[in-house]
N, C-alpha and C positions, 0 to 999 in steps of 0.2 A: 504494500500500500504506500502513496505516495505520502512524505510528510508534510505535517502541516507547516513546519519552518523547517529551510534549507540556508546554512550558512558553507560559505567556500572561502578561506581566505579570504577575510574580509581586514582590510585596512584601511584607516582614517589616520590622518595627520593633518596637524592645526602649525600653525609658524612654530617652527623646531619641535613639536612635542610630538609623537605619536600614542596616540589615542588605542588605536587597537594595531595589533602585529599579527596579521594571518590568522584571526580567529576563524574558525571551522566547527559547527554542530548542529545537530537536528535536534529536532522537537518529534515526535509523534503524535497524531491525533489521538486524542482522547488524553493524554499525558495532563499534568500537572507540573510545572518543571520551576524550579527555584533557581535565580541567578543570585548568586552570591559573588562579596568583592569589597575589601576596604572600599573607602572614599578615595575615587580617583582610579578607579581599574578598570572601569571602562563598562560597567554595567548599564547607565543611563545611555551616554553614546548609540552602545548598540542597539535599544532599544529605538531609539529616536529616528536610527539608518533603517531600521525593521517596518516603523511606521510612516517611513518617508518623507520625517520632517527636515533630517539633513543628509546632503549623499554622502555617499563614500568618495573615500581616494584613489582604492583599487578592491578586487573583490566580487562574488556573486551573491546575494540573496534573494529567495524565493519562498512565500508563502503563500500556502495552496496551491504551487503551481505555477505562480504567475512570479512576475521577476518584478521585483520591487525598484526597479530603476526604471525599466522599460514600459509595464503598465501599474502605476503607482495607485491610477484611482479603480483599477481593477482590486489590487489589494487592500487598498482601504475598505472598499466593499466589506471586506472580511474578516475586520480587525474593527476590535472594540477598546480603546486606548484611555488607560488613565494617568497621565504624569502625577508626578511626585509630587508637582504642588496643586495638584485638583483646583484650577483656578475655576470660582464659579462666579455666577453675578448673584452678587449676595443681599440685593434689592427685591430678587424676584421669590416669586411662594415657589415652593418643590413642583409640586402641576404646573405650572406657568412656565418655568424653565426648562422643564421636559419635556412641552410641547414643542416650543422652540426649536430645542435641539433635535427635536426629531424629525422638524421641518425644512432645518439645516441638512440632516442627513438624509435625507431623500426619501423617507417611509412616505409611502402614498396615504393621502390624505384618510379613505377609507379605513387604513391601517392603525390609525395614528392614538385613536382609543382604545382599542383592544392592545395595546402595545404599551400602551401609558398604566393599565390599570393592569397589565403584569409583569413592567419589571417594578410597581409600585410593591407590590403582592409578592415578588423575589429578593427585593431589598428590604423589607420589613417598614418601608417608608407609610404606608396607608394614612395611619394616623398624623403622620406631622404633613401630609401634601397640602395644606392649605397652607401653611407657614413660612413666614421669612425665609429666606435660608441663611441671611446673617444671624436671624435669632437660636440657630441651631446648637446644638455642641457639635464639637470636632469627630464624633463618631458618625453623629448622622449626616455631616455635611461630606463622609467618605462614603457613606450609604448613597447619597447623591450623585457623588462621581462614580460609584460603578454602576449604578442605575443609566444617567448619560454614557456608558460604554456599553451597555447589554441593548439599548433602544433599538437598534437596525439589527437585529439577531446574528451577530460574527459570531464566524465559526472559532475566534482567536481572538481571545483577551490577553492583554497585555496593561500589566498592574504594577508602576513603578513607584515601590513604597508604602503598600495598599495600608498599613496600617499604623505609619510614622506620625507621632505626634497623639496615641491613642492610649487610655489607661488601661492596667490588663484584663477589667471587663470588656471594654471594646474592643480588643483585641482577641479576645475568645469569642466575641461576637460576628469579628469582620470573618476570623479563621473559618467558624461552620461554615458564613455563608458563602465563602471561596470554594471550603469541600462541597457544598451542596449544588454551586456551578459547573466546579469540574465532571457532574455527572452528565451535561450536558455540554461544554463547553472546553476546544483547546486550552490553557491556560499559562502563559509566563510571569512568572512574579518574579523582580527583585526585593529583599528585605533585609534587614541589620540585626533583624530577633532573628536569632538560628532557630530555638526552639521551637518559635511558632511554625517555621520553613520545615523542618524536621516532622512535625504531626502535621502538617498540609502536603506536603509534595510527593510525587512519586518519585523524584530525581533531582539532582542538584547537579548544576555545574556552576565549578571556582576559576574567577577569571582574578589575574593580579597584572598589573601594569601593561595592562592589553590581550593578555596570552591566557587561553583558558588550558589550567593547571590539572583540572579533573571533571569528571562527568561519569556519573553512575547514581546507582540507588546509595542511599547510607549507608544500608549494611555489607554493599560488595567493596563501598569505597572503605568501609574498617576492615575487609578481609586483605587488599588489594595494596592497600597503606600501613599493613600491619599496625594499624593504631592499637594496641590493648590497653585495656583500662588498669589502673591502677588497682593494688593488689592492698587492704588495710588488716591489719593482723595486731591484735590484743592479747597477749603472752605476759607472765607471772615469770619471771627467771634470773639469771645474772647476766647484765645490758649490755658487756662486752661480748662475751660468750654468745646471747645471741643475736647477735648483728654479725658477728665475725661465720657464725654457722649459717646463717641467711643467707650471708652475698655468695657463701660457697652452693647455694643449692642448685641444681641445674635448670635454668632457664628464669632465672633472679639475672639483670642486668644490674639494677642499682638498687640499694634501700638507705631510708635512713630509719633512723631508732631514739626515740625522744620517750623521756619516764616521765609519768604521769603522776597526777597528785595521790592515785589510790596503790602504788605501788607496782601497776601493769604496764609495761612497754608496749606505746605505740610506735608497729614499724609501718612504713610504708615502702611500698615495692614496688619498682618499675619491671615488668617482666619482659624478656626477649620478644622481637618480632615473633609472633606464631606460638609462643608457648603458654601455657596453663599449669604452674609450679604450685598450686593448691593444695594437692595430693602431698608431692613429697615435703610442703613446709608441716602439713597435721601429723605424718610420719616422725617430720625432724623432733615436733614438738613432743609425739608421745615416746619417744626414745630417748630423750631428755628428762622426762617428769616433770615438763614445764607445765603451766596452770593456762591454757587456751580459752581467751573468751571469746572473742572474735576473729573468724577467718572469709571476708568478702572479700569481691571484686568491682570496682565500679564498674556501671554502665559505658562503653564506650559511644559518646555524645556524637552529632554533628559540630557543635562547638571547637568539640577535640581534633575531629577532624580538619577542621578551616585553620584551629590553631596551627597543627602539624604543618598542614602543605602552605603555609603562608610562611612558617619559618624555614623550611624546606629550601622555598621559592628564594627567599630574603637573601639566605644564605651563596645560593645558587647566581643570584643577580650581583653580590657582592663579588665573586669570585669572577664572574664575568668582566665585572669592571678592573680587578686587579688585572687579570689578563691583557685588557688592552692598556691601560697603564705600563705594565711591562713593555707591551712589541713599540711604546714610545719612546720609551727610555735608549 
């Protein structure tokens, strides 16, 4: 099946900076897909080249098919777009403004009530559509903009920032009604809460200084990244002895060992890429006649993940620059 978004080497460059460097990725229809990216890595950008508010420098993109340079208001058709700062006219009632817009976007007139009273009905808006929309709060005035993005029925929402500047009940609020789109609807979202990107997405792709770094589900990118979570262990014993038996255990990379007010050493444990040293530490402990009160593992996050490949990256970018530093010299 074809995808819903097609990127090829896609590059943007502004006076000296480059924006993006040969990004490349799909979307699949029906997907849910989370773009993740400090400030500055080029998440917006791309987003902007995808909707065809600014071109590219070099590069193909294609959504549904159609090439977003060549037939732009073809693809507009088909994209339902909410920038970052959801500009609205904050003079007008929620109805009043969505009619508008959807006289703007070419729903035939026919259309235009049936269309009005359900993305009112999918945004949860019903009750406040007679209302200012300056008088709103900042949740529902985001209820608004993805209500103006769902109006012409795209088959591709594109939602940059969908929940920036939202408390974490609006946020658990904006979250459902995203998942309850995506049953219906392409979906790209950028956002800065992993967590929330983590319980919404089917996929994540990490983009850093132009270059996207990874793309997969969470859990193949913690298989794939060796991310393992950190290992917490509550042991009664003598704190040289076991810290010095810990680091020795197989597949223990680093730990440390800090005593606690109730007489139990907390260790913490970094385990090898791919290992799970659980077993042989409750071994070490019962062979010792150590006193074990706790032996978990954290959860390995999307958080952990973005941390890893951004320091990964950092690193990676530094040594780049040492490099050509050198062949200057």
């Amino acid at each position: 099946m074809q995808p819903m978004i097609k990127v090829e080497n896609l590059t943007k460059r502004y006076a000296g900076v480059t924006a993006l460097n040969g990004v490349s990725f799909e979307v699949k229809r029906g997907e849910i897909v989370g773009f993740l990216g400090p400030n500055g890595a080029g998440k917006s950008t791309t987003m902007r080249i995808l909707t065809g508010f600014i071109p590219a420098s070099a590069g193909s993109v294609a959504v549904a098919g159609f090439d977003v340079f060549a037939d732009s208001l073809e693809v507009r058709r088909h994209i339902g777009y909410m920038p970052e700062n959801n500009p609205l006219y904050l003079d007008m009632r929620v109805a009043e403004y969505l009619k508008f817009r959807a006289k703007i976007k070419g729903v035939a007139r026919s259309e235009r009530r049936d269309r009005l009273n359900e993305v009112l009905k999918q945004t949860g808006l019903v009750e406040v559509q007679h209302r200012v929309i300056g008088q709103l709060s900042k949740g529902f005035r985001q209820r608004v903009g993805l209500a103006d993005a769902l109006l012409a029925e795209p088959d591709l929402l594109i939602l940059d920032e969908p929940t920036i500047g939202l408390d974490p009940v609006q946020i658990r609020q904006v979250r459902e009604l995203i998942k309850d789109l995506g049953k219906r609807h392409t979906i790209l979202l950028s956002s800065h809460i992993l967590p929330e990107v983590e319980k919404t997405c089917d996929r994540v792709i990490i983009i850093h200084h132009g270059r996207i770094l990874a793309s997969d589900t969470p859990e193949n990118l913690v298989k794939s990244l060796h991310a393992g979570g950190l290992i917490n262990v509550e042991v009664r014993g003598p704190g040289a002895e076991v810290q010095e038996a810990m680091r020795k255990v197989d597949g223990v990379e680093t730990s440390d060992c800090r005593l606690g007010a109730d007489e139990f050493l907390t260790v913490t444990i970094q385990p090898k890429p791919g290992a799970d040293p659980r077993e042989a530490i409750f071994k070490l402990a019962v062979a010792n006649g150590w006193t074990l009160r706790e032996l978990t593992r954290k959860r390995t996050s999307l958080e952990d993940i973005f941390v890893q490949v951004m320091r990964e990256e950092d690193e990676a970018e530094e040594d780049r620059r040492e490099g050509r530093r050198s062949e200057l010299r």
